[in-house]
N, C-alpha and C positions, 0 to 999 in steps of 0.2 A: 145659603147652603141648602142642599134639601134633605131632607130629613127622609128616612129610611125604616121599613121595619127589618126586622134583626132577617141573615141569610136564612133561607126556607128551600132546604136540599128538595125536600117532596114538592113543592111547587115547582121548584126549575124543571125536575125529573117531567112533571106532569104537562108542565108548558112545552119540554122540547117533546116526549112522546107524543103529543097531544098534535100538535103540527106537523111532526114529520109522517102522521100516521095520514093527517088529510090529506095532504101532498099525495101521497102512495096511493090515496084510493082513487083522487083524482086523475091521477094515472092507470090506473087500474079501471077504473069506469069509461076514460077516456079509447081504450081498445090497444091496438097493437103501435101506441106510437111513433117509434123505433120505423119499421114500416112502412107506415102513411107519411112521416117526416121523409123519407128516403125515395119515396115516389111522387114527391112535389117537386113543381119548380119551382127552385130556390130562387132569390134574389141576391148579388150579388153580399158578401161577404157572412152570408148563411153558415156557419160555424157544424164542425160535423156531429153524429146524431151522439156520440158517448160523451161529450164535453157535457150534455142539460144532467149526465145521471150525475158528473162532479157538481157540476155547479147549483144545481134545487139543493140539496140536502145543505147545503153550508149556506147558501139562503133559508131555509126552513131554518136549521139553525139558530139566526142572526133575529130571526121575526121571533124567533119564540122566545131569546133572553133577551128581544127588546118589549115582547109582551109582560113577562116575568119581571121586570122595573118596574113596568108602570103598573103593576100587580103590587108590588112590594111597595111603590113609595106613597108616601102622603100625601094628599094632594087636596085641595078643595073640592067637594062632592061634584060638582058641574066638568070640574074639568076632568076628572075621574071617569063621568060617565060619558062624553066624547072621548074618550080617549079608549074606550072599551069597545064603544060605537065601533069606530074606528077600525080597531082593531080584527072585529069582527067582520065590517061591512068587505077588507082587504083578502079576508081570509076566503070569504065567502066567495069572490068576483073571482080568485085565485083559483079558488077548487071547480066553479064552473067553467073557465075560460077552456081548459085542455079538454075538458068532455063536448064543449059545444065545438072548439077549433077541429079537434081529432078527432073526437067522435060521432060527430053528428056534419061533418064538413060544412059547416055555417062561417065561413070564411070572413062576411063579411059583418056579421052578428060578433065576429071572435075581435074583431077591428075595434066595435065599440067596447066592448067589455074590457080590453085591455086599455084603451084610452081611458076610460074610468077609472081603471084600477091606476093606472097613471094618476091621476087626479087625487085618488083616495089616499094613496099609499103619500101623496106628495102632502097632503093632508095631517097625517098620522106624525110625519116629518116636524111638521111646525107645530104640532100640538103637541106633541109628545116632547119637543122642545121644554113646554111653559113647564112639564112636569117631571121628567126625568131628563137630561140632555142625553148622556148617553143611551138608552134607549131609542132618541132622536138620530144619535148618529149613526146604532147599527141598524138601520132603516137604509141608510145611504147606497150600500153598495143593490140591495135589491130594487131601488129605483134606478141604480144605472142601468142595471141585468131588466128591465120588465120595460125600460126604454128603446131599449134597442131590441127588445120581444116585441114591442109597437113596430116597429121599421119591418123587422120580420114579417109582421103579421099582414103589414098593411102591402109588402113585398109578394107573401105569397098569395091575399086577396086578390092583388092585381093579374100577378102570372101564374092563376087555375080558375 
């Protein structure tokens, strides 16, 4: 069973404003998205531009009360401090991928960063496993969503 510290309203508060704020600026650094999305060529089954404003925040969401677990539970220091790594290194690859894909049109700079981010986030999955499960499983849906941003991305490297 794992062990738990008691619910901590101000942390969740701080983990979800905390993420949804990077998100926005990421997009907000990243220029007129909306836009530059709209004047690419799309690849094949390219989803249209108002489904990313549903679909980020309930991702940002997901990432920030599965950070807030692995925040709250107990864990052995080492796996504690992977799993922070972690969490970090996802957030980080996250907030530059839309500034370098949209705003800097590095298309194929945007290819590797999301394949990492693939890889990290795939990471954060099984580690985050060893110490809270649920935090490992609302990871799930943002690696489907950031899998199929890989096909996009590698989609619209190719056709621009």
């Amino acid at each position: 069973m794992e062990k738990k510290r008691s619910f901590n309203w101000k942390a969740l508060l701080l983990f979800i404003v905390g993420v949804e704020v990077l998100g926005s600026l990421s997009s907000l650094f990243a220029g007129n998205i909306k836009e530059i999305y709209n004047s690419l060529s799309l690849p094949p089954l390219a989803p249209p531009d108002y489904l990313f404003g549903i679909v980020w925040p309930l991702l940002y969401l997901l990432i920030a009360i599965s950070g807030y677990l692995i925040y709250q539970s107990i864990a052995f220091k080492g796996e504690k401090t992977t799993s922070y790594l972690l969490f970090a290194v996802q957030l980080g690859l996250n907030f530059v991928w839309s500034i370098v894909f949209f705003g800097g049109n590095y298309y194929w700079v945007g290819v590797v960063i999301v394949i990492i981010l693939d890889l990290v986030v795939l990471g954060c999955i099984l580690q985050y496993y060893k110490v809270n499960r649920a935090a490992s499983v609302l990871l799930i849906p943002y690696l489907i969503w950031i899998l199929f941003a890989t096909y996009l991305t590698i989609g619209v490297a190719v056709l621009n």
